[in-house]
C-alpha positions in Angstrom: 93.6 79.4 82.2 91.9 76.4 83.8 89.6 76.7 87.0 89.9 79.9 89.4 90.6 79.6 93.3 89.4 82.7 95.5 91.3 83.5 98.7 89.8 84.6 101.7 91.9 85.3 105.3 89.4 86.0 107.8 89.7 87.0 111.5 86.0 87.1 113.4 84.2 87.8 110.2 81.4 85.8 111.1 78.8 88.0 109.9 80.5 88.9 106.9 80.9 85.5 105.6 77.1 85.1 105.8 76.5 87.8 103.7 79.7 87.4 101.2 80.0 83.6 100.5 76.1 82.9 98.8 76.6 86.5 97.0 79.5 85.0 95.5 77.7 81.9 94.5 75.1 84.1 92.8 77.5 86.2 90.7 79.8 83.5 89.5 78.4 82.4 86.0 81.4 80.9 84.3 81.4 77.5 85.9 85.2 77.9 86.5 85.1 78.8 90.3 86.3 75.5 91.3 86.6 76.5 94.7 87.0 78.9 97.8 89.7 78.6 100.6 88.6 80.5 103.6 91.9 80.9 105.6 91.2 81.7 108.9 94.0 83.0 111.2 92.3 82.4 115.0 89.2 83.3 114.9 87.3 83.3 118.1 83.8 83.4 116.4 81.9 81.5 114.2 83.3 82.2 111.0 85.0 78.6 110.6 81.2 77.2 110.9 79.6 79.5 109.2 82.3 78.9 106.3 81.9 75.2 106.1 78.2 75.7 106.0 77.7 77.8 102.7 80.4 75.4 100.8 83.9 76.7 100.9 87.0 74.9 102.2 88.0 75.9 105.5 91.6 76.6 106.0 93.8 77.3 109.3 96.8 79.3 109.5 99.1 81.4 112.0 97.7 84.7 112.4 98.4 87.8 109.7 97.2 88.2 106.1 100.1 87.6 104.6 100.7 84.6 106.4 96.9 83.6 105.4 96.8 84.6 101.8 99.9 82.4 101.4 98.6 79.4 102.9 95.2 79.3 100.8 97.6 80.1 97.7 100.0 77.1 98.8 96.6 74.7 99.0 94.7 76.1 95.9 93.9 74.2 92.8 92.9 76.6 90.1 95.7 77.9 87.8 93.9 81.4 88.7 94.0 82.6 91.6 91.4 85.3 92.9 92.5 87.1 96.5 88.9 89.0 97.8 88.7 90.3 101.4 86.1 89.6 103.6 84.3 92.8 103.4 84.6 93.6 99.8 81.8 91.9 97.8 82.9 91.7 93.6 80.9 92.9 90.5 78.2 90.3 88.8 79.9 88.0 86.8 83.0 88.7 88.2 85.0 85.3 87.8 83.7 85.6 84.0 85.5 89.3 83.9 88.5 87.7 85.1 89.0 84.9 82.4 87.8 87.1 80.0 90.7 89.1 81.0 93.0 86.2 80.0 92.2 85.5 76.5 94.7 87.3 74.6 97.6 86.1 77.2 97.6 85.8 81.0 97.4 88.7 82.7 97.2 89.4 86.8 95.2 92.5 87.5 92.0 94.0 89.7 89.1 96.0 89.7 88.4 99.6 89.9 87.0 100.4 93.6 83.5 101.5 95.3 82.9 102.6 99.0 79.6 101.4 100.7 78.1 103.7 101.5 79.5 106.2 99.3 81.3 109.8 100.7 82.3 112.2 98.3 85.7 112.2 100.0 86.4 108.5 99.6 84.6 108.5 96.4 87.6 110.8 95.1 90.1 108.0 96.3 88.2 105.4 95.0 88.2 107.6 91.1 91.8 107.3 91.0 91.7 103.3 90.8 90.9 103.6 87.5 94.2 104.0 86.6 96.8 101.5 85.9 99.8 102.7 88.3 100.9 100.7 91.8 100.3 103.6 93.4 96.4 103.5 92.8 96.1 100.0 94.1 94.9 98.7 97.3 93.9 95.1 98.5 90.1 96.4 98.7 90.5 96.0 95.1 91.2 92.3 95.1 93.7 91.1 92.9 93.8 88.0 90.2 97.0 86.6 89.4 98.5 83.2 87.7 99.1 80.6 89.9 102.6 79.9 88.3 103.6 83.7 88.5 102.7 83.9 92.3 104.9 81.1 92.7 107.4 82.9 90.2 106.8 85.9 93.0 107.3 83.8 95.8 104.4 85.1 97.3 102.7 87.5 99.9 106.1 88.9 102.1 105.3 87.9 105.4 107.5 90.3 107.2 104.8 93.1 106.7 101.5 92.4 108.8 99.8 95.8 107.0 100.6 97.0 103.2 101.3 93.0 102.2 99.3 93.8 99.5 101.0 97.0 97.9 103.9 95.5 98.5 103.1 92.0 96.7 101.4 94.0 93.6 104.6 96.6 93.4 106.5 93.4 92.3 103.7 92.4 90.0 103.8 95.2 88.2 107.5 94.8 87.6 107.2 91.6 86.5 103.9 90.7 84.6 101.4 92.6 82.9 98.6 94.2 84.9 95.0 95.5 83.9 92.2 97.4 85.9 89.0 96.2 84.7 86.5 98.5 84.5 83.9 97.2 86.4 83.7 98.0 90.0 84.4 95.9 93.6 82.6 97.4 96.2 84.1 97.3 100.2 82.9 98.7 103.5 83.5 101.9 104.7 82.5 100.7 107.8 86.4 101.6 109.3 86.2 105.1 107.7 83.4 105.7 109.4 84.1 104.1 112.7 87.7 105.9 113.1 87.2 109.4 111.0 86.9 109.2 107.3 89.4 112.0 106.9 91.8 111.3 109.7 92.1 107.5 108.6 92.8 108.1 104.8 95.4 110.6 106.5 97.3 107.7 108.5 96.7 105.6 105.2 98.3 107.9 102.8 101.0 108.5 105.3 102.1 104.9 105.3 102.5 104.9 101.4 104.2 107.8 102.5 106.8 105.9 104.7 106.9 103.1 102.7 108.3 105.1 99.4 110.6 106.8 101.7 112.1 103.3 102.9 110.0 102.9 106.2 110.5 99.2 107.4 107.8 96.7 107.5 108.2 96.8 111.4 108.4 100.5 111.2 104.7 101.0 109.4 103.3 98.9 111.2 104.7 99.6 114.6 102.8 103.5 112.9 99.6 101.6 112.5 99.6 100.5 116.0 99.7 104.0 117.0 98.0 106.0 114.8 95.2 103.5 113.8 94.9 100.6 116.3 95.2 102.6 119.9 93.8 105.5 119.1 90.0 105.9 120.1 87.1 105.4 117.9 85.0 108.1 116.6 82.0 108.5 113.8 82.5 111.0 110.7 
């Protein structure tokens, strides 16, 4: 598998970019990261700038994840390609754990999943990413994948503006084979904290809910809006 592209849709992640993008430099060690796509969706910050500053190629698309991770996928030139939010940060020598994962054949897959900072109640989400089931995965995780199967896929479904990234890997793991490496990503639990740790995961595990019960996209996220968006801020 020849040259990896990472993926990153941003909306005013600024800040985050700063800290994420020379991290990333320092724990690539294969020499195969030929590149990373910042998409950015509209941001009203400085995250374009700060982007193009530390190196990476500065994309614009509409607004919406989906809509973003496709466009970065649609302009990438590795034959890998390496989706990574903005607030997750991967493990040291990550793009070498990734090729490494293709030697035997090509394989899409993640990595098992850490909260910063830790709570023992996410902590016991975060223990059952170890296994290898669509029902344990999450886009916190990242997720590598052939270029030629995303294509095969036909991409991110743009229809859902939250849980594009179940859905996408659901049809991954129908398709291709998967694997959970065993090192760890590590995201914010800034949200958690922000909105409830408890009442969040709640709201979260009832859209998986919905979803396996045949929920619409515009039905989950017209739930998300409700439960999660509107609803007021709180710490714990």
């Amino acid at each position: 598998m020849k040259g990896l592209s990472i993926i990153i849709p941003v909306l005013n992640e600024g800040p985050r970019l700063e800290t994420l993008l020379p991290e990333l430099r320092r724990r690539a060690v294969s020499g195969q990261v030929l590149e990373t796509l910042v998409v950015d969706g509209g941001s009203t910050d400085h995250s374009r700038e700060v982007a193009g500053r530390l190196g990476a190629r500065v994309l614009q698309s509409a607004r919406g994840r989906a809509v973003q991770l496709n466009a970065g996928a649609g302009e990438a030139r590795g034959e890998l390609l390496y989706f990574l939010h903005a607030d997750s940060l991967p493990p040291p020598r990550f793009d070498q754990l990734i090729l490494q994962a293709q030697s035997s054949r090509p394989v899409a897959g993640c990595f098992r999943l850490a909260f910063e900072p830790a709570h023992w109640f996410l902590d016991f989400f975060a223990w059952w990413t170890r296994f290898n089931h669509p029902f344990c995965r999450g886009g916190d995780q990242s997720l590598f994948i052939p270029k030629a199967w995303f294509e095969t896929l036909g991409g991110f479904n743009e229809a859902f503006r939250i849980y594009e990234d179940n859905e996408f890997t659901g049809r991954v793991y129908r398709h291709f084979p998967f694997a959970v490496l065993p090192d760890k990503i590590t995201t914010s639990a800034r949200r958690y904290h922000e909105a409830g740790i408890f009442r969040l995961q709640y709201h979260y595990t009832m859209v998986h809910l919905k979803r396996r019960l045949g929920s619409t996209p515009e039905a989950l996220y017209d739930y998300y809006q409700k439960k999660v968006l509107r609803a007021p801020s709180r710490q714990g």
